[in-house]
C-alpha positions as CSV (number, residue, x, y, z in Angstrom):
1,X,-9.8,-51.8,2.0
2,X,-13.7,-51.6,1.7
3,X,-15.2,-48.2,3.0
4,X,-17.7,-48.9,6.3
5,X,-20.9,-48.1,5.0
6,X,-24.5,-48.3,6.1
7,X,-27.0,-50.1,4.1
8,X,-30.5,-48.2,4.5
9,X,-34.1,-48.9,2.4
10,X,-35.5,-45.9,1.4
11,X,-39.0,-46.1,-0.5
12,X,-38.6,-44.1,-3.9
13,X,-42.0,-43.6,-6.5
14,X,-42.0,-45.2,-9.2
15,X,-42.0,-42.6,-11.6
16,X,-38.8,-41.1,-9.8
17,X,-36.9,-44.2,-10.0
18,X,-37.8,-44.8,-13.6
19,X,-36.2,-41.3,-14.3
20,X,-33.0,-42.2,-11.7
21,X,-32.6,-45.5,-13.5
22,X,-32.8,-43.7,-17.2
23,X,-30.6,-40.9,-15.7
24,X,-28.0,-43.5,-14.7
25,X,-28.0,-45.6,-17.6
26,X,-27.2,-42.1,-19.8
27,X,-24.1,-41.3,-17.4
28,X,-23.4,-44.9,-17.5
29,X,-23.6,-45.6,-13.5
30,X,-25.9,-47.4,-11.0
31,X,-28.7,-45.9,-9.3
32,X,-26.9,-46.1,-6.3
33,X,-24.2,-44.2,-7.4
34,X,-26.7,-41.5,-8.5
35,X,-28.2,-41.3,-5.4
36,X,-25.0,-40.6,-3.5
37,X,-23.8,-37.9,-5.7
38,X,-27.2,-36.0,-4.9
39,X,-27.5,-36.9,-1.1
40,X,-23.8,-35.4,-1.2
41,X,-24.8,-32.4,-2.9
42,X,-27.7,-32.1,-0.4
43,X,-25.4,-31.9,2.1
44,X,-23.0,-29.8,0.6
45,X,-25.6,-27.1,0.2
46,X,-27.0,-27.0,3.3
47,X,-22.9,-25.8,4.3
48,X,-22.8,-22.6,1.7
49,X,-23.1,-19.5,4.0
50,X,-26.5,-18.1,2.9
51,X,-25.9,-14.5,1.3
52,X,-26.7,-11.4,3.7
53,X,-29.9,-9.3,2.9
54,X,-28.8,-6.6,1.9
55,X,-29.9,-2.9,4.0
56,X,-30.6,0.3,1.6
57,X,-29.0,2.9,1.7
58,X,-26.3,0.6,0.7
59,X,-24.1,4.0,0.9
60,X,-25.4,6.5,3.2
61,X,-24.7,10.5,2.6
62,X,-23.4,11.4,5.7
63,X,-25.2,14.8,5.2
64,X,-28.8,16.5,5.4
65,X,-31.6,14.8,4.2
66,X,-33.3,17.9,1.6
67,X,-36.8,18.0,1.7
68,X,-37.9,18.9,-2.0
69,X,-40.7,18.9,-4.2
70,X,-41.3,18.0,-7.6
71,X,-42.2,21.8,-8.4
72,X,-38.9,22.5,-6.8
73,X,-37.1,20.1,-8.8
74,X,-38.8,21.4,-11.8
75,X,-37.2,24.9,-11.3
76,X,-33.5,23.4,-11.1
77,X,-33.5,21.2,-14.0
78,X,-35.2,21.7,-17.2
79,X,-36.8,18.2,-18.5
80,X,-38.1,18.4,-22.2
């Protein structure tokens, strides 16, 4: 049993389908068959969760924030 499908016309530069006819000849498919595999991937991108941006402190103390120096740092830890 055929699959329904919907025959479309979509208009491609020439340069492009140059490159999707070379790209389909070296996986040894049609152009058609190209161009569903990356309309399906299209698709299946745009359902990935995006990732979060991410909030700093990632782990927050929990304590006093200490107000310090660089002089006062000096005097608690010897640097070379």
């Amino acid at each position: 049993m055929k699959q329904a499908s919907v025959r479309t016309t979509v208009d491609i530069p020439t340069d492009l389908y140059r490159q999707l006819k070379q790209q389909a000849a070296a996986r040894g498919c049609s152009v058609r068959e190209l161009v569903l595999a990356g309309a399906k991937i299209a698709l299946l991108e745009e359902q990935k969760p995006r990732p979060r941006r991410v909030q700093f402190p990632l782990i927050g103390s929990g304590k006093r924030k200490v107000a310090l120096t660089n002089e006062q740092i000096y005097e608690y830890i010897e640097f070379p």
